[in-house]
N, C-alpha and C positions, 0 to 999 in steps of 0.2 A: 026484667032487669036482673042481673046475673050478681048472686052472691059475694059479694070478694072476698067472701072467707072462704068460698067454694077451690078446690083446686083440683081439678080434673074429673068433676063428678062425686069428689068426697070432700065432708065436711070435717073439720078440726074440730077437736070436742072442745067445750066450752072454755076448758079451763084453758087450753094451751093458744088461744085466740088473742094474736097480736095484731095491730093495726097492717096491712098487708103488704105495706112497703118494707117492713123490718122481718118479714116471713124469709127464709132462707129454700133457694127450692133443691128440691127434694133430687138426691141421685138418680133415684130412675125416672126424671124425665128425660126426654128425645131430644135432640137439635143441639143447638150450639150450647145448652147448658150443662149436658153429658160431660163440658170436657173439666176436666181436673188438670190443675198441676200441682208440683211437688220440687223441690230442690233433690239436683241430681250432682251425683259425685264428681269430683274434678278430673278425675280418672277417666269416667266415661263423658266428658264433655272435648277432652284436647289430649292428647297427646304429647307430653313436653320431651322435644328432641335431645338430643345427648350434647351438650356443651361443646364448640371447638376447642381447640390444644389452646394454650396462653401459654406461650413463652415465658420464662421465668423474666420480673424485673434486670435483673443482671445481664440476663444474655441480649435483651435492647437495649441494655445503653453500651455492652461492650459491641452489637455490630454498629453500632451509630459512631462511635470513637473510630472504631475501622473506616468508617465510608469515609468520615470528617480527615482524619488523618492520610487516606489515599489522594481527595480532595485538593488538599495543601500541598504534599507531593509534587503533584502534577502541576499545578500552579509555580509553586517553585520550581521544578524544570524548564515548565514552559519560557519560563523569568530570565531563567538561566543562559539556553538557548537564544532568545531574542538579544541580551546581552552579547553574547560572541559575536554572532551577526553584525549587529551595529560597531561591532570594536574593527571590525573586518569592513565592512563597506567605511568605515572612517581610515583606516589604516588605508586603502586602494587609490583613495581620491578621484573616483570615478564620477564619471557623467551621470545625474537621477536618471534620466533614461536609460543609461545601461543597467543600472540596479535596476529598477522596474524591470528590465524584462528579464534579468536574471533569474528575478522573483519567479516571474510570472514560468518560466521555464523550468524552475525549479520544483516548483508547487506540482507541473505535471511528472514526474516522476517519482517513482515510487523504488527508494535507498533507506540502506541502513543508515546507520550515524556517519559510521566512520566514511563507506561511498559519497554520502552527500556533504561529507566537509571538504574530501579531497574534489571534488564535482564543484564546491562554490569555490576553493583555492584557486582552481583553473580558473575560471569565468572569471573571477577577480583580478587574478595577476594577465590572461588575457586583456581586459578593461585598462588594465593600469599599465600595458606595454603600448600604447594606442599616442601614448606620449613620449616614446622612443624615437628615435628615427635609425632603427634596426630594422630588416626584415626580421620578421618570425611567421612561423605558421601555426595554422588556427585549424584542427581534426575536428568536426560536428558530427557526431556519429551519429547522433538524431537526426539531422538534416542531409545525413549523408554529403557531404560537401568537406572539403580543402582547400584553405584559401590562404595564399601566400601576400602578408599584409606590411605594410608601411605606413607606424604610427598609425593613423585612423581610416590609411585608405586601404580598400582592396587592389591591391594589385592583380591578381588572378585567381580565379576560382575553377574549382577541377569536380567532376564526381568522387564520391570517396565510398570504395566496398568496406566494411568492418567486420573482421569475422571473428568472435566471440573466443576464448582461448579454452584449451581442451578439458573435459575436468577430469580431477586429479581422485585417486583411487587410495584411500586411507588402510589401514595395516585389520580394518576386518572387512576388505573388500568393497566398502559402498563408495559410488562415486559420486562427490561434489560437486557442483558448479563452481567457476570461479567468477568472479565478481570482474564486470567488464573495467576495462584501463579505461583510466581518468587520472588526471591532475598535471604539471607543468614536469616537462621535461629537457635536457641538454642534447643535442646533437652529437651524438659520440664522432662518430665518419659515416664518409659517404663513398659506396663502392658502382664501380662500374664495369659489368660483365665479369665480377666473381661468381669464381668455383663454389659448387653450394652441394656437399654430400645429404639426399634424403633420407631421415630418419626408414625405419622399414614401418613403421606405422603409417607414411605417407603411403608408398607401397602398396601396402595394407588397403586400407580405404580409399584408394584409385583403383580397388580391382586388380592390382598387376602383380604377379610374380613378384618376391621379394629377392631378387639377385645376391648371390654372395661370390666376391664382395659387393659391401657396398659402394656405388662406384658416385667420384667426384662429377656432378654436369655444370659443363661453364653455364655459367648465367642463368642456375638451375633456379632462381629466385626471380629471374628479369633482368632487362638490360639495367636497372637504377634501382641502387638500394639503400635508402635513410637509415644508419643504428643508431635504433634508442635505446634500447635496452639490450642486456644479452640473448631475451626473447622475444621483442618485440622492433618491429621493423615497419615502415612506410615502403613498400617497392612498386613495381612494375608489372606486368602481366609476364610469368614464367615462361617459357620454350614450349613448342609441343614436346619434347625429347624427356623432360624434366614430368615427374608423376603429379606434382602438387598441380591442383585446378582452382583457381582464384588465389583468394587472400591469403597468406598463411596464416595458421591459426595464433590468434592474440594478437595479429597484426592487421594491414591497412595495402589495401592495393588501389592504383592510381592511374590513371590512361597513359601510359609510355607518352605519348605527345606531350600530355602537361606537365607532367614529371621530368622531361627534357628543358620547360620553354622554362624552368622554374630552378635549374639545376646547378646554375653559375650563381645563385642566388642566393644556395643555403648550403652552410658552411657548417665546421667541426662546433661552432660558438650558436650558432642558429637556436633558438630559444621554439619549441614546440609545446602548443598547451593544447591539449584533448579532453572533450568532454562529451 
């Protein structure tokens, strides 16, 4: 039977003989009792990473007053907006279904302010001529169509080319778009086989020789020509003799046939709404 005072072949002297559970063993044994530990520095345990930036208190609550205050803004614009709207479809007295799809026609095009107020002016006072019993006519440049209308019926409908107006060339040379025609217009007169001198930019951009002088061509516009404006016009398919080839530009060209069947129709008074 094996000493238990015995520890590994040596005996403890007398004196230093404790019972052998409270013996402590010794560093230089082997095995799992070799290991020691010890408290190690915080330093070598983690690495504590370098803090992110903190915004000063001040500068979050002044961007939070910015967002909060652009917020309202926009709310009250939007407020603003649907206000005129509603003052505008109540002033028209239109059909809900023709606002509805005013809307809905509205919603897909993409205008500034001013375009899409004069774009709902048209649509509206078109709506609210449907209770006339005038002819007037109706320019869809989106649906390309012309439709010569009586109160709420079509009377006739045409194809309609629209050709976008030239853009204009500011005093340090860059050239702007101009914002396509829209809103309700008067029938100034209406010409048949007028003389029409082309600018030499027409010239120009038909490839041709710019002739000097510039010479007057009858019906250099088409046999039928609608003024609206002092630039803008409704006509007919031009001459081959004449340089222009389609629409002129910021105006509206129309089939010679329908533009004939429609021509005892529309007067100096004739009411035209384009959108």
């Amino acid at each position: 039977m094996t000493d238990p005072t015995d520890l590994g072949g040596r005996r403890e002297p007398a004196g230093n003989r404790r019972a052998w559970w409270k013996r402590t063993v010794k560093p230089g044994l082997s095995g799992i009792f070799r290991l020691r530990t010890s408290y190690l520095r915080r330093s070598q345990v983690l690495r504590v990473a370098p803090k992110p930036f903190r915004p000063p208190v001040s500068l979050s609550l002044f961007l939070l007053l910015v967002g909060v205050a652009l917020g309202a803004a926009a709310t009250v614009h939007r407020g603003q907006l649907d206000t005129r709207f509603q003052s505008l479809v109540t002033r028209a007295q239109a059909a809900p279904f023709e606002i509805q799809r005013i809307r809905r026609d509205l919603a897909s095009l993409s205008l500034d302010e001013k375009a899409l107020e004069r774009e709902l002016q048209a649509r509206l006072s078109a709506a609210d001529a449907q209770k006339s019993s005038e002819f007037y006519l109706v320019l869809d440049a989106k649906a390309k169509k012309l439709s010569l209308r009586l109160g709420n019926r079509i009377v006739r409908e045409a194809p309609l080319e629209a050709r976008p107006p030239r853009p204009y060339t500011t005093a340090s040379g860059e050239k702007l778009a101009t914002p396509p025609l829209s809103g309700a217009f008067t029938v100034r007169q209406k010409l048949e086989r007028a003389s029409w001198k082309p600018p030499a930019w027409v010239w120009t951009e038909a490839g041709r020789p710019v002739p000097s002088p510039l010479p007057e061509i009858p019906g250099g516009l088409g046999r039928y020509v609608v003024v609206l404006t002092d630039d803008v016009v409704v006509h007919s398919p031009p001459p081959p003799e004449s340089p222009l080839t389609g629409a002129k530009p910021g105006s509206f060209l129309v089939p010679e046939g329908d533009l004939a069947a429609m021509w005892k129709r529309i007067g100096p008074e004739t009411r035209v709404y384009i959108f």
